[in-house]
LUMGUVEX-864423 format. One record per residue: x negated, y, z negated of N, C-alpha, C, CB in turn; residue in three letters. Coordinates in steps of 0.02 Angstrom, whole numbers, plus 50000, padded with zeros to 5 digits. Atoms other than C-alpha are relative to their C-alpha. Glycine has a CB too. Layout:
<rs>
XYZXYZXYZXYZALA;...
</rs>
This chain:
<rs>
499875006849978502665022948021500634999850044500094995349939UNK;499484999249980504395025748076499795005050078500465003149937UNK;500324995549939503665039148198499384994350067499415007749946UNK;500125005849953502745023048277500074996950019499864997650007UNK;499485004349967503895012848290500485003250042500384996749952UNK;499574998249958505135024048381499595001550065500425005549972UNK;500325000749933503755026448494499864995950054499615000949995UNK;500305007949960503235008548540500624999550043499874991549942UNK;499435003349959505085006848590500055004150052500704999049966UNK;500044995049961505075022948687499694993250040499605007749979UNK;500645002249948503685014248789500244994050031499224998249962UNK;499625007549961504514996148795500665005050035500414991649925UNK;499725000149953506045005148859499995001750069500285001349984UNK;500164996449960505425014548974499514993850071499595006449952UNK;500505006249950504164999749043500604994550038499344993849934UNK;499505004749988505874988449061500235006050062500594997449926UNK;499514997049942506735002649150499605002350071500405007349968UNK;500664998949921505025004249295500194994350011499005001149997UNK;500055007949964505074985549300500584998450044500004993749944UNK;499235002549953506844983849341500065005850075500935001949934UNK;500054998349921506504997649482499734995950041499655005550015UNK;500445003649955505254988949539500144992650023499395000149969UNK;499935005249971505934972349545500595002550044500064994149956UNK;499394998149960507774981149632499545002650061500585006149961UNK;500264999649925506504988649770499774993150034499355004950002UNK;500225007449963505674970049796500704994850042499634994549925UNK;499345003149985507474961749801500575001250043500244999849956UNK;499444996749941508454973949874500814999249975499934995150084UNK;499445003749994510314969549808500144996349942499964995950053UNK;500005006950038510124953749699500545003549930498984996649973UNK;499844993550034510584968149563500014997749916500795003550031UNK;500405002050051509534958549426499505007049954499514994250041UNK;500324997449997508304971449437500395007749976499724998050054UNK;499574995350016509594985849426500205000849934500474999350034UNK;499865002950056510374977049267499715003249954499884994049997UNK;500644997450065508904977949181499895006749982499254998450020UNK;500364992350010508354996349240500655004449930500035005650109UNK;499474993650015510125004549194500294997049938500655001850066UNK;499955000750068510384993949029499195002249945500244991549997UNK;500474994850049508655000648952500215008250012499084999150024UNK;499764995049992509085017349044500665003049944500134999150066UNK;499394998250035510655016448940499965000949933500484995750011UNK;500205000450085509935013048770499455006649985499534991249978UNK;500344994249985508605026348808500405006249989499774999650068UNK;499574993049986509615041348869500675000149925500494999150102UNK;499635002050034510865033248754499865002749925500004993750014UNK;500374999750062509865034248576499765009650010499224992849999UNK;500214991150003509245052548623500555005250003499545002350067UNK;499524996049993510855059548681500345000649946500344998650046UNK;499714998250066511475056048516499675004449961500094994749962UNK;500514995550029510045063448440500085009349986499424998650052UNK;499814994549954510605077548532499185001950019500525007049959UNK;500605000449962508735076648632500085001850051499714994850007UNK;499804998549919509425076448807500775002049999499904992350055UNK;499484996749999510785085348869500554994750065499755008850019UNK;499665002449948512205079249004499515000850092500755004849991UNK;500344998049941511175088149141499374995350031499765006749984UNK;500285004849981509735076349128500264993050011499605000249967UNK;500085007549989510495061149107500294999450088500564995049932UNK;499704999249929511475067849284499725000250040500305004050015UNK;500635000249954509845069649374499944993849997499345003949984UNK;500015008149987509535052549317500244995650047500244997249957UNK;499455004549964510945044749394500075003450062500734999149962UNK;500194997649915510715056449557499484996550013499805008250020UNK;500535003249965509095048049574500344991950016499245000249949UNK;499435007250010509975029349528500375000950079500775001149914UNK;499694997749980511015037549662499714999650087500095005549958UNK;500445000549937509825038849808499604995850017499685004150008UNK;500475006950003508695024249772500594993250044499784997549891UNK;499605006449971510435013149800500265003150101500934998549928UNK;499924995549913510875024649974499494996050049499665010549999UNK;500685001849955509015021950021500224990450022499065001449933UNK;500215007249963509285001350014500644998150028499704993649948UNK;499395003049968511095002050087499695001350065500795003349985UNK;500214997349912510435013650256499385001049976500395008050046UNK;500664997949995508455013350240499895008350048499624993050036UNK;500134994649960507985030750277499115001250004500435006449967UNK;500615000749989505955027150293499675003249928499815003350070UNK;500374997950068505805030750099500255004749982499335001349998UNK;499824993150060506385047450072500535000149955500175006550032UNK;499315000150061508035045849967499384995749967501044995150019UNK;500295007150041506865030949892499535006349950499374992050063UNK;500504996250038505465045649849500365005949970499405002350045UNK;499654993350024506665059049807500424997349928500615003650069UNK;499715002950084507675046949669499554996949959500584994150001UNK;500375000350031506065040749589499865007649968499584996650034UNK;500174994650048505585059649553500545005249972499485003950032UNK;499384996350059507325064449502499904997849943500794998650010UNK;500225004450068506985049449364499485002649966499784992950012UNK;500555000850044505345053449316500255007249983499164998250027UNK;499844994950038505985071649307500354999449922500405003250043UNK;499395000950055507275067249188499764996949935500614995150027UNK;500405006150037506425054449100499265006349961499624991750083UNK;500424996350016504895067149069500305005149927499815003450068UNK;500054993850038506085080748994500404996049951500285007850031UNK;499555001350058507215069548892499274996549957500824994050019UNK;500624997950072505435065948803499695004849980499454997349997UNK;500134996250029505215081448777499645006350039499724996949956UNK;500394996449936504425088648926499305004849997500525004850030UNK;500824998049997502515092648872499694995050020499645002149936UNK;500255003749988501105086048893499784994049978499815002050010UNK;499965004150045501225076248746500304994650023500245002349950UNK;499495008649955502415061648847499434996550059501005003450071UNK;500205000349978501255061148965499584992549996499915005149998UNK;500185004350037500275047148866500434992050006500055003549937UNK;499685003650023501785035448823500274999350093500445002549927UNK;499905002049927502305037849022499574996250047500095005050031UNK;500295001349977500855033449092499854992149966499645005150007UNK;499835006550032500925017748950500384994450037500375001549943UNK;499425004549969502685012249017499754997850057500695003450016UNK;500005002049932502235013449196499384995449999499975006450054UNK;500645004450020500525003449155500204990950003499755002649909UNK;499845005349998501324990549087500434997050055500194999549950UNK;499245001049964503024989849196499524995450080500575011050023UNK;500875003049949501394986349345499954994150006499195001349968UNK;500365004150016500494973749253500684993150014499635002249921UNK;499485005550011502314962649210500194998650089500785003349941UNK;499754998249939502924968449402499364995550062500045009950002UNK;500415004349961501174959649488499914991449973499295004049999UNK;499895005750045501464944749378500524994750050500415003049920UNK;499675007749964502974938249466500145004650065500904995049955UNK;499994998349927502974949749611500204992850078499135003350005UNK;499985007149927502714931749742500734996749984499214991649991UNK;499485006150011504214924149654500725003450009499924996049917UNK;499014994749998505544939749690499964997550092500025015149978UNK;499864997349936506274938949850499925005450030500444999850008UNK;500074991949951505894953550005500545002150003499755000450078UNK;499494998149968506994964850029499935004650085500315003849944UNK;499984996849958507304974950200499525006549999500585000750005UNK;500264993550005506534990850122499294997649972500455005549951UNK;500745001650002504944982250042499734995950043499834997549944UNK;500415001049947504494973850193499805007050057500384994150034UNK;500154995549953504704990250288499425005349963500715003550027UNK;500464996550034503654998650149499304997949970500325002049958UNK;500655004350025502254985150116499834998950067500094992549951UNK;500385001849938501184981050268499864990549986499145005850003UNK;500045007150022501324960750243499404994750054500874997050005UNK;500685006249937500164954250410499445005750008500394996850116UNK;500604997449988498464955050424499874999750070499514996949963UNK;500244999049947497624961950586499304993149996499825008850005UNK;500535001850018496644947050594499924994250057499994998349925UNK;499995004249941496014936850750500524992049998499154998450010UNK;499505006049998496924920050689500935003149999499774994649919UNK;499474997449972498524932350697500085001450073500085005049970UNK;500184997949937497984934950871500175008250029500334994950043UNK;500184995350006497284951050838499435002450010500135000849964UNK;500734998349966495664957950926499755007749992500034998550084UNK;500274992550008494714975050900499855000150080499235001649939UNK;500264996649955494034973851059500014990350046499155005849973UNK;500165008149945493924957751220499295000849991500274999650105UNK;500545000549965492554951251233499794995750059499674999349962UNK;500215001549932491584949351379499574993050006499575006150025UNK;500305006149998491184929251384499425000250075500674993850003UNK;500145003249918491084928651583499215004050001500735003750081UNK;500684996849996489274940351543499394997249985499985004849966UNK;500325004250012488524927551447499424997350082500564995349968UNK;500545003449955486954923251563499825003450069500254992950016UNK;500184995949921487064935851696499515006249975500845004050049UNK;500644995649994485654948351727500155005250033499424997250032UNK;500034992849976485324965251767499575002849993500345003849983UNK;500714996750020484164978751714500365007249966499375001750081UNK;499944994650046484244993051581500215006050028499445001249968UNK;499754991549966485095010751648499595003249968500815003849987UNK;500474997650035484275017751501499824997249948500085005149989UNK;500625003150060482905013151364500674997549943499255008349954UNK;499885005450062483725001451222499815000149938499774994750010UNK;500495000650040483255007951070500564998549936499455006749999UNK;499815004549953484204996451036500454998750042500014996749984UNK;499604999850003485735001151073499915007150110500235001549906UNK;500154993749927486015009551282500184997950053499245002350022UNK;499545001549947486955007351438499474992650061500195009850046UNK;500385005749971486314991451568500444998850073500004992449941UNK;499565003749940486954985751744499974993750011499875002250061UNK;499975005950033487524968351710500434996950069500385000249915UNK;499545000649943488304959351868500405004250025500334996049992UNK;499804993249978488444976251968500485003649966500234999850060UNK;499464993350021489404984351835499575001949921501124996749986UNK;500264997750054488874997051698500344997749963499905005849992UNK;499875002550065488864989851515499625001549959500064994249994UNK;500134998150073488654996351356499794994849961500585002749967UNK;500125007650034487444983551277499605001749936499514994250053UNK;500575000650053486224980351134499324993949989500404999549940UNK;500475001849994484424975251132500124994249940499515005350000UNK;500065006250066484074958251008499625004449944499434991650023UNK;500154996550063483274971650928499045003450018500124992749921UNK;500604997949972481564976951030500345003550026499514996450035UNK;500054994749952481364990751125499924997250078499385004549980UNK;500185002749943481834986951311500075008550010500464993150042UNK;500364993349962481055003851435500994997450065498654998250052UNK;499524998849919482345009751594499714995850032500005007550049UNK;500385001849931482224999951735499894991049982499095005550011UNK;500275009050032481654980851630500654997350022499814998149894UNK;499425005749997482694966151698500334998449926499674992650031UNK;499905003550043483784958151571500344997050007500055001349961UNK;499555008549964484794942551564500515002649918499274987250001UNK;499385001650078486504944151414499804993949950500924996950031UNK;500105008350019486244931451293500604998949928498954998049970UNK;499045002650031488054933851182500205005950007500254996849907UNK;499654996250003489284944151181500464998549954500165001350051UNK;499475002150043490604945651037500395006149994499764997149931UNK;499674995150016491884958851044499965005150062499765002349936UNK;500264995249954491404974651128499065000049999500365007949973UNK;500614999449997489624970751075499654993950052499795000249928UNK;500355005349940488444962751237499115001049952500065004650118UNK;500755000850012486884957951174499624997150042499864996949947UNK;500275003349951485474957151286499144999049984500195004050066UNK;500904999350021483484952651303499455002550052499694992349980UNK;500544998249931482034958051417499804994250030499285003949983UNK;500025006249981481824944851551499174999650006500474998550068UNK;500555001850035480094939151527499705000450101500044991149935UNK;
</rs>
């Protein structure tokens, strides 16, 4: 029983001390998020080091990572201090539980939860400098005035005739210039007139003129 309970807390501290990364990357500064991480961090490393569990050396990796995470959001270096002091932590964090595969379980727990609480109020933290440069926030999306491809309005209604067969898909000469079109979905032959009848994008859709 006792052996389950020291576990659960393992897991809550450990889920407190992801969350509070995770909200100090969203915020940047605020140093709410920090608070949190490096007062579970402290009760953690804290409770084991007495134990005598972890040694000075890990908890010093720890705080090298701590170390490069705050670097990363003074001078953004495009993540790496950011990715290099996360896996100093999880190093550390791994061996002061013991470093098999047995933690493995209760880590993958913390970080689970730390997630779940972290998408919860995610909208209500402030951006910081480094999670806007590390989240992609705008969509490519025509009301952004964002296009895959122009399309060709001014084709609408002009005529030509097939370069080659349409099956359905095949090149056309459309007001003296070659265009890459598509049949409504019949088979137009080389050579058949055709008239455009939309265009949306890069795609010209055309028909056989009758």
């Amino acid at each position: 029983m006792e052996e389950t309970g020291a576990l659960i807390l393992q897991v809550l501290l450990l889920s407190i001390l992801f969350l509070g990364l995770l909200v100090e990357f969203k915020t940047g500064g605020l140093g709410v998020g920090a608070m949190l991480g490096l007062t579970a961090a402290g009760v953690f490393f804290g409770s084991r080091y007495v134990q005598g569990l972890v040694s000075m050396v890990q908890i010093g990796i720890f705080l090298a990572g701590v170390l490069c995470i705050v670097i990363e959001m003074l001078a953004p270096t495009v993540g790496l201090l950011a990715g290099l002091g996360v896996a100093a932590m999880l190093y550390s964090v791994v061996f002061a539980l013991g470093g098999t595969m047995n933690v493995v379980g209760s880590l993958v727990a913390a970080i689970v939860i730390a997630l779940l609480v972290f998408v919860l109020i995610v909208k209500r933290l402030p951006s910081s400098k480094l999670w806007r440069h590390l989240v992609l926030h705008d969509s490519t999306t025509t009301e952004s005035g964002y296009v895959s491809a122009e399309t060709r309005a001014e084709l609408v209604g002009c005529t030509g005739c097939a370069e080659t067969e349409l099956r359905p898909s095949g090149r056309a000469v459309v007001a003296g210039q070659p265009v890459d079109v598509v049949s409504e979905g019949a088979f137009i032959g080389k050579g058949t007139p055709i008239v455009v009848v939309s265009a949306s994008g890069s795609r010209v859709v055309v028909r056989a003129m009758n």
